[in-house]
C-alpha positions in Angstrom: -8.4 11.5 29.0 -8.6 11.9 25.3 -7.2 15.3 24.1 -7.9 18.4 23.0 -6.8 20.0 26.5 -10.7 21.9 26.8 -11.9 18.4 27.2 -9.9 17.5 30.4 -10.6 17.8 33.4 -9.2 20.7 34.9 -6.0 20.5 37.4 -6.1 21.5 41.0 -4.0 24.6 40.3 -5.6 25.5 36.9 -6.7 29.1 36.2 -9.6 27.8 35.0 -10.9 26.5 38.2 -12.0 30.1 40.0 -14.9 29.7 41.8 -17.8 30.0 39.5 -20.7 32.5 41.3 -23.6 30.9 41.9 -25.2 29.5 44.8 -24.8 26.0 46.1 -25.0 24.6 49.6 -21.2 23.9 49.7 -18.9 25.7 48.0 -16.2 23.2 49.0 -17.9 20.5 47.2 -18.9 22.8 44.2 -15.2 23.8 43.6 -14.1 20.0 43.8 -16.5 19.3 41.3 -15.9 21.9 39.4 -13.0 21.0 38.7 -13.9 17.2 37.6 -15.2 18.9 34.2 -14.5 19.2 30.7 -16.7 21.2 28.0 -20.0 19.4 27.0 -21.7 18.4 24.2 -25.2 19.4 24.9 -25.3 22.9 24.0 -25.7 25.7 22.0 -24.7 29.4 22.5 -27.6 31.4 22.5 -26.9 35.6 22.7 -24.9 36.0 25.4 -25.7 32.9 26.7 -25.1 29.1 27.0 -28.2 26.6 26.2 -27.9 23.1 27.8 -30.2 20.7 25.8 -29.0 17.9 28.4 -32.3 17.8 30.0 -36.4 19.6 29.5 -35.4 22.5 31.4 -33.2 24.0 28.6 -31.4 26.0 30.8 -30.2 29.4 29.6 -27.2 30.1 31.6 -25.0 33.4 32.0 -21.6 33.2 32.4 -20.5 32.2 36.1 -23.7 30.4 36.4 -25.2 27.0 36.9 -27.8 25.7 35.4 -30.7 24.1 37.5 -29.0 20.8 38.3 -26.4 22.8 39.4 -23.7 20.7 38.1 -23.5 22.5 34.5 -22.1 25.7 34.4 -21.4 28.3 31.6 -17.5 29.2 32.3 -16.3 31.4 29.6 -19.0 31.2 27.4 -18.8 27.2 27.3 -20.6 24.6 29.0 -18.7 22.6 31.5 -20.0 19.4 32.6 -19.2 16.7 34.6 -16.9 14.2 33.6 -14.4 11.4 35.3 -15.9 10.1 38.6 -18.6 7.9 40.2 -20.6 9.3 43.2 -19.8 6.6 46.1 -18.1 4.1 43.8 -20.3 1.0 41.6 -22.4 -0.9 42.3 -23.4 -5.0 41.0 -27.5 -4.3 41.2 -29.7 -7.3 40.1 -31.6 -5.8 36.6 -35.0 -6.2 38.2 -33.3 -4.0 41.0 -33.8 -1.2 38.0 -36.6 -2.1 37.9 -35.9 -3.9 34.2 -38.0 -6.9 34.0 -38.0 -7.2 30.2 -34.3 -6.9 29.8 -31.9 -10.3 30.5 -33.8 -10.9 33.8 -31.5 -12.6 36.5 -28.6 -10.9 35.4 -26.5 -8.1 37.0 -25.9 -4.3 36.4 -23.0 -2.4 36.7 -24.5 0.6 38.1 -22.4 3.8 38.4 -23.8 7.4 39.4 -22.5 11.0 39.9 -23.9 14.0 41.3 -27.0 16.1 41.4 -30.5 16.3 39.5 -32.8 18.6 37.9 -35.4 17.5 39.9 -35.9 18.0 43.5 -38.4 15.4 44.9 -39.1 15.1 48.7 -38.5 11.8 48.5 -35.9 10.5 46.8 -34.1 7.6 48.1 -30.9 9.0 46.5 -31.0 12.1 47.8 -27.4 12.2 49.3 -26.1 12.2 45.8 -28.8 13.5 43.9 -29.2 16.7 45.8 -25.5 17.6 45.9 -25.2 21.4 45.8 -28.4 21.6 46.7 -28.5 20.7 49.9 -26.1 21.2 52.8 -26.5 17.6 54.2 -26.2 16.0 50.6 -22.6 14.5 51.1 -21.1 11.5 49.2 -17.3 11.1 48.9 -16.5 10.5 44.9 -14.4 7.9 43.4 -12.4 9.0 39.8 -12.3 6.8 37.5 -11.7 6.4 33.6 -14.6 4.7 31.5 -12.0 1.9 31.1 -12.1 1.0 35.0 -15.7 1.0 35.0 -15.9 -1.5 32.0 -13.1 -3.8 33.3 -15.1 -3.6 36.2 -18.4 -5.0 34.9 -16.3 -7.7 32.9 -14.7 -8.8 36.3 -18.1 -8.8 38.0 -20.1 -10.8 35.2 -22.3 -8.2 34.6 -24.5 -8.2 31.6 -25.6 -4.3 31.5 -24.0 -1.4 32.4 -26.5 1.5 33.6 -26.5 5.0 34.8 -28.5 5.5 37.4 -28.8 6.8 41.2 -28.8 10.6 40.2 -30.3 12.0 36.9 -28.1 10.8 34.1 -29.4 12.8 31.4 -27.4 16.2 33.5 -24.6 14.0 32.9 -24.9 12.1 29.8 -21.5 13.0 28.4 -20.0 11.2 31.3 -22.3 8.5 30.8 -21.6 8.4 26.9 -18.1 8.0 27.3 -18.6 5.0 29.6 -20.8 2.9 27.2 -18.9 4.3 24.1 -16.1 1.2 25.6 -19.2 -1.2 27.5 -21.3 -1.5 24.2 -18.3 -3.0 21.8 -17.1 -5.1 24.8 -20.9 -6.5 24.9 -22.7 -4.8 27.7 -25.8 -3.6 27.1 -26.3 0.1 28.1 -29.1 1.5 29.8 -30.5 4.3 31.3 -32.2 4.8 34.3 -34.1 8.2 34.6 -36.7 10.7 35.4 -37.8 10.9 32.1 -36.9 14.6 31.6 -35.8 14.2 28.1 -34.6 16.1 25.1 -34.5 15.1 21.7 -30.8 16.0 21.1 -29.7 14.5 24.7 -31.4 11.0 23.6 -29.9 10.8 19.5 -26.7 11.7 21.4 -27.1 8.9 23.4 -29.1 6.4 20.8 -26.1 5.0 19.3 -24.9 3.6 22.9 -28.1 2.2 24.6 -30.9 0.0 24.4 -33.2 0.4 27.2 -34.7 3.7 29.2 -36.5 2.9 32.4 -38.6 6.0 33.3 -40.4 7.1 36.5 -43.7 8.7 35.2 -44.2 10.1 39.3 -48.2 11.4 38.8 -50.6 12.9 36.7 -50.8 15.8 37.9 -49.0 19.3 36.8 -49.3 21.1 39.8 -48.0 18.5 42.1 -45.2 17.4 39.5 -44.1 21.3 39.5 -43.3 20.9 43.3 -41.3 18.0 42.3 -39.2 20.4 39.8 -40.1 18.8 36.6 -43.5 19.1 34.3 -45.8 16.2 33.4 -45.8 17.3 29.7 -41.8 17.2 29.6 -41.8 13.6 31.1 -44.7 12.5 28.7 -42.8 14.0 25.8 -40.1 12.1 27.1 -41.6 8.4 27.1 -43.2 9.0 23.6 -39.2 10.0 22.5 -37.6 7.2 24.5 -40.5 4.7 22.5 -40.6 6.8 18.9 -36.8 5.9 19.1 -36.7 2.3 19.4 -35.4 2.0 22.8 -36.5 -0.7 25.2 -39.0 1.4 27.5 -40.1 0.5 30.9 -42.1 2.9 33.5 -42.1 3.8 37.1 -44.7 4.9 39.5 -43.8 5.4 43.2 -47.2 5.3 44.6 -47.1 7.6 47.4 -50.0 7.9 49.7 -52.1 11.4 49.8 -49.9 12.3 46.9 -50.4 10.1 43.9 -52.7 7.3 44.9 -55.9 8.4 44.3 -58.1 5.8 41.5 -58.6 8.5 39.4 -54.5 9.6 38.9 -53.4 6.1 38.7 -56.4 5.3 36.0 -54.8 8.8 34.4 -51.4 7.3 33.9 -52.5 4.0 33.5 -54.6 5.2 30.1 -51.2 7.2 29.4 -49.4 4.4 29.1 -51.9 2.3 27.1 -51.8 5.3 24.3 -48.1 4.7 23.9 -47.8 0.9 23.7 -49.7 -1.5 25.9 -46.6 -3.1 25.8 -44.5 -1.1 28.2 -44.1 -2.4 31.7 -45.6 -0.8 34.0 -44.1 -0.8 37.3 -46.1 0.2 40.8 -44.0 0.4 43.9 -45.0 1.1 46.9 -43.3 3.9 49.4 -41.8 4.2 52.3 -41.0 7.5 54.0 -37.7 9.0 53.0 -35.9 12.4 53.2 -38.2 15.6 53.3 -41.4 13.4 52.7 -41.9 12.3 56.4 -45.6 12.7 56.5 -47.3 9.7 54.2 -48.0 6.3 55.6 -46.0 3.9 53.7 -47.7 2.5 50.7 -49.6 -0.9 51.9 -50.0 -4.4 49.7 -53.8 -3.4 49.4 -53.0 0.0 47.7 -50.1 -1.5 45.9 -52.5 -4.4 44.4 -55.3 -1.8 43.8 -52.4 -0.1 41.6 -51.6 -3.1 39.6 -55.5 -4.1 39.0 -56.3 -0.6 37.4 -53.1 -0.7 34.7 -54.6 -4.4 34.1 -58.0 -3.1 33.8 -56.9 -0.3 31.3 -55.4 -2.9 29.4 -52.0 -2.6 30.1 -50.2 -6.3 29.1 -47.6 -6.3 31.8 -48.5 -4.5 35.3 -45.6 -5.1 38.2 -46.4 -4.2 42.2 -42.8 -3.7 43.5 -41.3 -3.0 46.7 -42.9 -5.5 48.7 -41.3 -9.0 47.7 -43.1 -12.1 48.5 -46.4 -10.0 49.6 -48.1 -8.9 46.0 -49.0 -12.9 44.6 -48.5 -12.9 41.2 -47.9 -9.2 40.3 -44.2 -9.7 40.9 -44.3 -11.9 37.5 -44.5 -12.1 33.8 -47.4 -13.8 32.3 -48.5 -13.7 28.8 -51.2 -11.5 28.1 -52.4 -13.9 25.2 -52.9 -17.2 27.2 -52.3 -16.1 30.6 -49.2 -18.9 31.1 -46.5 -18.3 34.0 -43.6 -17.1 32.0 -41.1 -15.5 34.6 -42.0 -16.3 38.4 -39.9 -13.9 40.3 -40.2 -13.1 44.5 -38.3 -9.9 44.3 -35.0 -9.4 42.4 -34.9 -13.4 42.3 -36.0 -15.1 39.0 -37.8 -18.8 40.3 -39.0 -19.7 36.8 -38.1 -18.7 33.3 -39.8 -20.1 30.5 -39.6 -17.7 27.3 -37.9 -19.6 24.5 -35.1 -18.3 23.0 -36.9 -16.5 20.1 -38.7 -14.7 22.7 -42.0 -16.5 22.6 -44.8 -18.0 24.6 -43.6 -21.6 24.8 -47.6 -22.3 24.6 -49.6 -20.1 22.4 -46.5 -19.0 20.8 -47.2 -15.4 21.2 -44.2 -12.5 21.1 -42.9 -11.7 24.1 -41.9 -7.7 23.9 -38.2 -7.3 25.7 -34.9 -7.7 25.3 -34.4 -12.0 26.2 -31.0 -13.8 25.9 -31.0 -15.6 22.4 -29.9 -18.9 24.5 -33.2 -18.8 26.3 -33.7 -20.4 29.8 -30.2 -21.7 29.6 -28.5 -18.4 30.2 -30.9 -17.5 32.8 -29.4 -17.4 36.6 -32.8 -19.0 38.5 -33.0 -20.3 42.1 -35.6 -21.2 44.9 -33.6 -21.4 48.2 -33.1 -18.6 50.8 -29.5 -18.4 50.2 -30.2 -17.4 46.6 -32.6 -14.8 47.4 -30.0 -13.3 49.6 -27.2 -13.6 46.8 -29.4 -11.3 44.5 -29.0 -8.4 47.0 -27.2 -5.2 45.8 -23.2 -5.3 46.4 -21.0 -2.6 46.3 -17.9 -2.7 44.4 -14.7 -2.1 44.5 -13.4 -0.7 40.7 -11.4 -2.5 39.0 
């Protein structure tokens, strides 16, 4: 840890690390992470106040509070935030696992998380570290770690991106920041994986460091995206930031039965999309029942398809059904929207086929290819065909370096 002392994180036996009083479903875990902090750079005092600008919520927070991701706190009339540890350890994730399919596809990401989220969504699949503090059951065991160790990490794995993901990483962006601020001049490319709960002065803090932004845009509608914990209009201000800024954007939909599915929502974020850049990726995944959301059927290949037909129909040039490898023809691959030519066959997070050419074209009507390709074209793309190799593009957890 760099110096001055305010930015460490605080010792066991610090005066500094009192309990701060606010709720949180384990105080044990809150004080342990309390004390993995040092003061952020995302806010602003405000009267009495501290204002995090880390995410849309723009938290106001009196001192000896949290803020709603519950990992921010106002101590002493300064924001702490988290800083110095992975939730669970890393993890080598294939880029499509992202999903990025526009950004070095075969390759891997180092993948590193902490704790907590300003959202709260029945039915996140990361809910045991996304809802830390939150919820009682929400239990990972954390792993510190300097930003050094996570880059010689990725360099030891091969890894061509290095991502924050698994929890929100805008709630933890200086974290995150710190990491990429040693991955980008080693030459990782940095990435973030999030609900799309933006803030201007969270993504020019982060600008410098990354080049891609993948984004779940969960419905189209308010009311039900309140229940979630977030707002539509912060999340669509949020992918017109992420684009206005230059970043490599692509979008999420979970498609979650009696919740999102309906023709009329997904042709609602479907035309969203389209008024942004018919150019982002859109990706439609289907569901499976997880956490609190035990109710909903999970999402079937006829839904999923029906998904991917109305982003095509609204005119969206790259529509990807996810979740269901093998079962969704050829909506698990990239074809170009001027001649219709195969350009990327994948089955899942394994890449069959790659045919862009190295200045990121249509080998046959020579049309641009929007994403972030490898400049040595099919050559420095990992491809295979046989079981084993769809196998060896499974997730892996890893040990840090």
């Amino acid at each position: 840890m760099q110096t001055p002392s305010s930015n460490e994180p605080r010792e066991q036996n610090s005066p500094a690390s009192a309990p701060v009083k606010s709720r949180a479903a384990s105080v044990s875990l809150a004080d342990m992470l309390d004390r993995q902090t040092i003061v952020g750079k995302l806010w602003h005092t405000k009267d009495d106040r501290v204002c995090c600008v880390a995410c849309g919520h723009r938290c106001l927070i009196p001192a000896g509070r949290r803020g709603i991701c519950k990992v921010r706190f106002n101590e002493g009339g300064q924001l702490r935030v988290p800083f110095g540890y992975v939730a669970g350890g890393l993890a080598s994730d294939p880029v499509e696992k992202k999903p990025f399919f526009h950004v070095y596809p075969g390759s891997d990401a180092l993948t590193f998380g902490m704790l907590g989220c300003d959202f709260h969504c029945g039915y996140c699949q990361n809910w045991v570290t996304s809802q830390a503090l939150r919820d009682e059951h929400s239990v990972t065991p954390i792993v510190e770690l300097t930003p050094e160790e996570v880059v010689n990490t990725a360099r030891r794995t091969g890894a061509r991106l290095v991502v924050s993901s698994y929890n929100e990483p805008f709630i933890t962006a200086e974290w995150a920041a710190a990491i990429f601020q040693e991955a980008k001049p080693a030459g990782f490319a940095c990435a973030f994986v999030s609900n799309g709960n933006a803030t201007p002065e969270a993504l020019d803090y982060l600008r410098p460091w990354i080049v891609a932004c993948k984004i779940d845009l969960k419905g189209f509608d308010d009311k039900r995206y309140r229940t979630l914990g977030g707002t539509l209009e912060n999340v669509c201000q949020g992918i017109r930031m992420v684009r206005e800024r230059g970043l490599w954007l692509e979008i999420v939909t979970l498609v979650v039965p009696g919740f999102n599915d309906s023709e009329a929502e997904l042709r609602a974020i479907a035309k969203f999309i389209a008024s942004v850049s018919r150019d982002i990726p859109w990706h439609v995944t289907a569901f499976h029942p997880d956490y609190k959301m035990t109710g909903p059927s999970p999402t079937t290949v006829r839904q999923l398809i029906r998904a991917a037909e109305i982003g095509a129909e609204e005119g969206l040039h790259f529509v990807y059904a996810g979740n269901l490898p093998g079962r969704v023809g050829r909506w698990e691959s990239t074809f170009c929207p001027g001649c219709d030519e195969l350009l990327i066959e994948r089955s899942g997070y394994l890449v069959r086929d790659y045919k862009i050419t190295s200045d990121g074209k249509c080998p046959h009507c020579r049309r641009t290819i929007p994403g972030i390709w490898p400049g040595g074209g099919a050559t420095e793309i990992n491809t295979g065909n046989s079981t084993a190799d769809f196998h060896q593009r499974k997730p892996r957890r890893i040990k840090p370096s």
